[in-house]
C-alpha positions as CSV (number, residue, x, y, z in Angstrom):
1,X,230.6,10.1,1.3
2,X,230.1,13.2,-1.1
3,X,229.3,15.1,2.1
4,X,232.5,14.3,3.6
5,X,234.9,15.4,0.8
6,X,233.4,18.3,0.1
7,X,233.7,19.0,4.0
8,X,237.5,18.0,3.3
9,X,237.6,20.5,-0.1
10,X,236.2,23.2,2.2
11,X,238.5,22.6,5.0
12,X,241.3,22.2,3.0
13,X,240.4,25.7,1.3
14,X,239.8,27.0,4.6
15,X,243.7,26.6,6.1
16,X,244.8,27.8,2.7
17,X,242.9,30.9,3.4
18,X,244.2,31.1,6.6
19,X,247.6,30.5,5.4
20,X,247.6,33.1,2.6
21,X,246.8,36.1,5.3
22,X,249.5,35.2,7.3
23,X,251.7,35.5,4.7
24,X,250.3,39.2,4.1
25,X,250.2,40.3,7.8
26,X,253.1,42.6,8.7
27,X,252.0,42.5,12.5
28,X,252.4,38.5,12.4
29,X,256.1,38.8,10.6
30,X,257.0,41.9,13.2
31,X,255.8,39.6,16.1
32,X,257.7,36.3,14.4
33,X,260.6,38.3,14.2
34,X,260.7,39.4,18.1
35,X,260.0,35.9,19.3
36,X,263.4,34.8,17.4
37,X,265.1,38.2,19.2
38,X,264.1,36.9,22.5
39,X,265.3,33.1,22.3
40,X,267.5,32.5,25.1
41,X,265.9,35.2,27.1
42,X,264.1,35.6,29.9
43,X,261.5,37.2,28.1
44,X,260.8,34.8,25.4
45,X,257.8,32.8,26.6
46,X,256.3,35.9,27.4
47,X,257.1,37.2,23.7
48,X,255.5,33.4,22.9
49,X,252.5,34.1,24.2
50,X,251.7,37.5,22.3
51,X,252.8,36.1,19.0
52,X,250.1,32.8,19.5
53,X,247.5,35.3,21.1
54,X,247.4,36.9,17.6
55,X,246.6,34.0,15.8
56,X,244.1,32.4,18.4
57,X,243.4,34.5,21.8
58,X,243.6,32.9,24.7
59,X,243.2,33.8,28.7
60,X,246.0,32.4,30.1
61,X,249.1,30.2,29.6
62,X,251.4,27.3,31.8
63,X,254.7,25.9,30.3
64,X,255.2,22.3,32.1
65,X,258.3,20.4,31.0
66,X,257.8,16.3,30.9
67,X,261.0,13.9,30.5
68,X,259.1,10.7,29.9
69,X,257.1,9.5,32.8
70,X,259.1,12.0,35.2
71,X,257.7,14.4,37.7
72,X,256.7,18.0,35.3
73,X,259.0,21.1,35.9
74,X,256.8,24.3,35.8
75,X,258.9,26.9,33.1
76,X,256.7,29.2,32.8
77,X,252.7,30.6,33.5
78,X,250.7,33.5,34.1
79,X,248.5,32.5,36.2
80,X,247.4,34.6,39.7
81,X,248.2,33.3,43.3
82,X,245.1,31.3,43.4
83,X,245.5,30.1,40.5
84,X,249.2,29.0,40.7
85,X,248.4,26.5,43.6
86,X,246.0,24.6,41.5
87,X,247.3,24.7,38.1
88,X,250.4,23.9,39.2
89,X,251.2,23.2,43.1
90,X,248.4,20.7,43.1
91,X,248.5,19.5,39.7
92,X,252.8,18.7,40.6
93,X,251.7,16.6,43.7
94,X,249.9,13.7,41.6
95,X,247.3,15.0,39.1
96,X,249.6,15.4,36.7
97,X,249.4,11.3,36.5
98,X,246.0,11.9,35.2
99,X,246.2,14.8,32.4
100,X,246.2,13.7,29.4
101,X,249.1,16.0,28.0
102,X,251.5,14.2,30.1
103,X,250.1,11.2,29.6
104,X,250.5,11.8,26.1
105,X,254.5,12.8,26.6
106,X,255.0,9.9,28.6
107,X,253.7,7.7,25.5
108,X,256.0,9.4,23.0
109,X,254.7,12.2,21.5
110,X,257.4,14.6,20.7
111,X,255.5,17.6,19.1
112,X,252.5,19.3,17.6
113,X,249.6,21.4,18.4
114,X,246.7,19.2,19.9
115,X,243.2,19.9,22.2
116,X,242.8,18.2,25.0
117,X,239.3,16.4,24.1
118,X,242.1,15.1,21.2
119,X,244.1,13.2,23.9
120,X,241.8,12.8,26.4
121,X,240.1,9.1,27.1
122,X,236.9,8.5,25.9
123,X,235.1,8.5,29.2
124,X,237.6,11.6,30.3
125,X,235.1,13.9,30.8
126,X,233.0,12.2,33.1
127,X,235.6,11.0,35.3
128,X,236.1,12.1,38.3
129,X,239.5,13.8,37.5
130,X,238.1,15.7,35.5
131,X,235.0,16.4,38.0
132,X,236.8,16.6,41.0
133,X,240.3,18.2,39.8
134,X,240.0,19.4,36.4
135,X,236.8,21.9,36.7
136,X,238.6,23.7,39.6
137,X,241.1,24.7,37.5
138,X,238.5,26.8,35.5
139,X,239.7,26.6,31.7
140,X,236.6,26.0,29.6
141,X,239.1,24.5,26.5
142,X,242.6,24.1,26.7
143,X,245.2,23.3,23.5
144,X,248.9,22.5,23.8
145,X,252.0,23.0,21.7
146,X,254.6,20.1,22.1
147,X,257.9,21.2,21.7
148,X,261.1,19.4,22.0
149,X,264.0,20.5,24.5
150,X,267.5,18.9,25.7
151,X,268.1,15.9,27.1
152,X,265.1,14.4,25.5
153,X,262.6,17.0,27.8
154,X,259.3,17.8,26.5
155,X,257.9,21.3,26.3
156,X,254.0,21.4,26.8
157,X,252.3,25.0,26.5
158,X,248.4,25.2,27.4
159,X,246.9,27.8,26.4
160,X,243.6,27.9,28.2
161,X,239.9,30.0,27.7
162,X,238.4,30.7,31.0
163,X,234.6,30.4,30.9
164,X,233.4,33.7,29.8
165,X,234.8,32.5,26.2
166,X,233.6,30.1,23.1
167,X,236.0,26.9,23.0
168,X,238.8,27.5,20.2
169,X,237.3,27.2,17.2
170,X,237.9,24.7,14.4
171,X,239.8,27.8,12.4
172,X,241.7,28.4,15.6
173,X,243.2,25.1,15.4
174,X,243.8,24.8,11.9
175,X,246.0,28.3,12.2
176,X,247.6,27.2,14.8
177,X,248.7,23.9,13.2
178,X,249.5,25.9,9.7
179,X,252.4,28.2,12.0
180,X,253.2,24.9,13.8
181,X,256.6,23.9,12.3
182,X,258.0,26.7,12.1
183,X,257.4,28.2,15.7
184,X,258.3,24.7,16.6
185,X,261.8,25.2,15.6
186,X,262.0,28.5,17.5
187,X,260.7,27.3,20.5
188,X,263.1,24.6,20.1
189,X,266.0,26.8,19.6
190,X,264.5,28.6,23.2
191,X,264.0,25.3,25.5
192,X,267.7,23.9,24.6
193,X,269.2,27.1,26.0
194,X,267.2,26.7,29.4
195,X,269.7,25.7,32.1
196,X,267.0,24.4,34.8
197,X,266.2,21.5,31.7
198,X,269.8,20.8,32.0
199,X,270.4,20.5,35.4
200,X,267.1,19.2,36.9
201,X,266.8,15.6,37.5
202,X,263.4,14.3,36.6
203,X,261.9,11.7,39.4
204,X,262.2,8.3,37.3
205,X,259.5,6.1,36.8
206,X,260.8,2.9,38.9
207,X,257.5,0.5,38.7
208,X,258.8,-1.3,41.7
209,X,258.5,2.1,44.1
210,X,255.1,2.6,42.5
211,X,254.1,-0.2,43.5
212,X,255.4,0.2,47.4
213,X,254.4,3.2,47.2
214,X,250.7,2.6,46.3
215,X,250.4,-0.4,48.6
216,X,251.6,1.6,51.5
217,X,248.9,3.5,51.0
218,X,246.4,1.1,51.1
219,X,248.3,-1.0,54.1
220,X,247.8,2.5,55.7
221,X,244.2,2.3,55.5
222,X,244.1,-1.6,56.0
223,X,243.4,-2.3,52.4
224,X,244.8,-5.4,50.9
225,X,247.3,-5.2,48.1
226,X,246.5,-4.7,44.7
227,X,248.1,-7.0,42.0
228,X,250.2,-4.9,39.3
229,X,247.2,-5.4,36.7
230,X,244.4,-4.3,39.4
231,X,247.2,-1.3,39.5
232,X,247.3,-0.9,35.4
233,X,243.5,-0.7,35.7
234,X,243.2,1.5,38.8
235,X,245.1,4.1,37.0
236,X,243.1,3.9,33.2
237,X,240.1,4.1,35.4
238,X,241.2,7.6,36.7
239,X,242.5,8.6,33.6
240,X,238.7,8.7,32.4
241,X,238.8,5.4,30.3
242,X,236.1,3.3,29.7
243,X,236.1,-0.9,30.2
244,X,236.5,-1.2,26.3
245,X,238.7,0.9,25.8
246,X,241.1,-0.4,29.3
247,X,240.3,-3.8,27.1
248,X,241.7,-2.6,24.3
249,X,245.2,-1.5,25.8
250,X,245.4,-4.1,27.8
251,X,244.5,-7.0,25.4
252,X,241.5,-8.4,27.6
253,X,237.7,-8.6,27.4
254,X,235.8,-5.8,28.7
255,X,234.1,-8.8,31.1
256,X,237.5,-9.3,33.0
257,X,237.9,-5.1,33.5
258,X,234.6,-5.5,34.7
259,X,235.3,-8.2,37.1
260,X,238.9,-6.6,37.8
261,X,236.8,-3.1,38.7
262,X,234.6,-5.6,41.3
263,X,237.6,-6.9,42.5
264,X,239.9,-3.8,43.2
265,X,236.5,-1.6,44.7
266,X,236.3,-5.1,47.6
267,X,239.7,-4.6,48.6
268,X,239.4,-1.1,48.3
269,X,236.1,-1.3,50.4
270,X,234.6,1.4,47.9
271,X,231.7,1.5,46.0
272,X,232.3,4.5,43.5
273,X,235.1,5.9,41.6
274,X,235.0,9.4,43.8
275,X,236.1,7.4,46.1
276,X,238.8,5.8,44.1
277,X,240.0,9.3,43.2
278,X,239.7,10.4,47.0
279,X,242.0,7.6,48.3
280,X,244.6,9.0,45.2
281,X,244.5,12.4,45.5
282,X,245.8,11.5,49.2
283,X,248.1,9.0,48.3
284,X,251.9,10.4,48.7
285,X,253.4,12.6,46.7
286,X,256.0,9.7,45.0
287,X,253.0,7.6,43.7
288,X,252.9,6.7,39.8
289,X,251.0,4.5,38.1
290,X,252.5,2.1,35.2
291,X,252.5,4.1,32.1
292,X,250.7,1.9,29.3
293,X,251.0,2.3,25.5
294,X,248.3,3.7,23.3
């Protein structure tokens, strides 16, 4: 116990720290100042990204917008060709159903600066998502800032660090969370000026098109349908979560996961879960999965 306040003491004296040179550094003021000069612009997330790069450095950076359980709209990245058809071609065509930072949108969350092994599932990174999809995209550790925008859209910027860098640090995160609120209400200002958050009509979550959608998939392959909780479990299982933990959100025993799992990988006529995710990724572009709380 003593070891965990003073851990506490020492954190607490540590974003103080962190706080009190930020409130001495010119630079961060000078680069504060021309984020709020380029709000409405063109040019803002790109004067974003060099103010945050300060504070925390980072590779490279995607801007997705989320309205609920919607299809994400792509604002904004820096990312190469290559690059661009995996972050954010592929990732548009159904993995997005899996990431955690729109899973995370879908469920409520409005704003703040989290990591992704914050959000993610406790099994996450041994899914294969996350083996199959997630390591191609190359970021070694990945944090978002949540921002609000019009209409009820959600602003998610990742900021990634390829491999050939140390995950953000625990400093990192604390100094990023310590500018939060206030960058928050810039980026704010920013996203409810963008027209395509306006206009675009996010694909609505219709549980009954899921559905169709995923059994005509499986009717395609001569699978048998799956009932709409062998669906609720089918998609926790790709998210990366574990039987006790798709127990806990669904208010069962981690015995009738387990016998739901048996059930579902019959009809399926599979035998592993990279075979579950192979039969996803090449379900059509339309398919959802039934967004549970939690």
């Amino acid at each position: 116990m003593h070891l965990g306040i003073g851990a506490t003491v020492r954190d607490e004296a540590s974003a103080a720290a962190s706080g009190r040179r930020l409130l001495s550094d010119p630079e961060w003021f000078d680069a504060l100042g021309e984020l709020l000069a380029q709000v409405g612009s063109h040019q803002f997330p790109d004067a974003f990204a060099k103010t945050i790069h300060r504070l925390a450095p980072f590779d490279y950076t995607v801007s997705f917008a989320y309205s609920g359980p919607g299809k994400p709209l792509c604002v904004h990245h820096t990312f190469a060709p290559k690059q661009f058809d995996i972050h954010v071609r592929e990732y548009e065509i159904g993995p997005y159903l899996l990431d955690p930072f729109y899973k995370a949108t879908a469920n409520g969350t409005r704003s703040g600066v989290y990591r992704l092994s914050d959000l993610a599932p406790d099994q996450f990174y041994k899914s294969e998502y996350y083996k199959s999809y997630y390591v191609q995209t190359g970021p070694v550790d990945e944090i978002a800032f949540f921002s609000p925008g019009k209409d009820g859209w959600i602003v998610a910027t990742s900021l990634m660090r390829a491999p050939s860098r140390q995950n953000f640090t625990a400093h990192d995160l604390r100094t990023l969370r310590i500018v939060e609120p206030l960058v928050r209400r810039i980026v704010e200002m920013h996203w409810r000026t963008d027209e395509r958050l306006k206009t675009a009509t996010p694909v609505e979550d219709d549980k009954a098109v899921m559905r169709r959608t995923v059994q005509d998939a499986l009717e395609a392959r001569g699978m048998p349908p799956l009932t709409p909780r062998e669906l609720q479990v089918v998609g926790l299982v790709l998210e990366g979560h574990s039987s006790e933990s798709i127990a806990n959100l669904l208010g069962i025993s981690a015995g009738t996961v387990r016998i739901h799992r048996k059930n579902i990988y019959a009809k399926m006529r599979i035998s592993s879960q990279r075979e579950l995710f192979a039969i996803f990724v090449k379900a059509p572009a339309t398919t959802s999965w039934p967004v549970t709380s939690g």
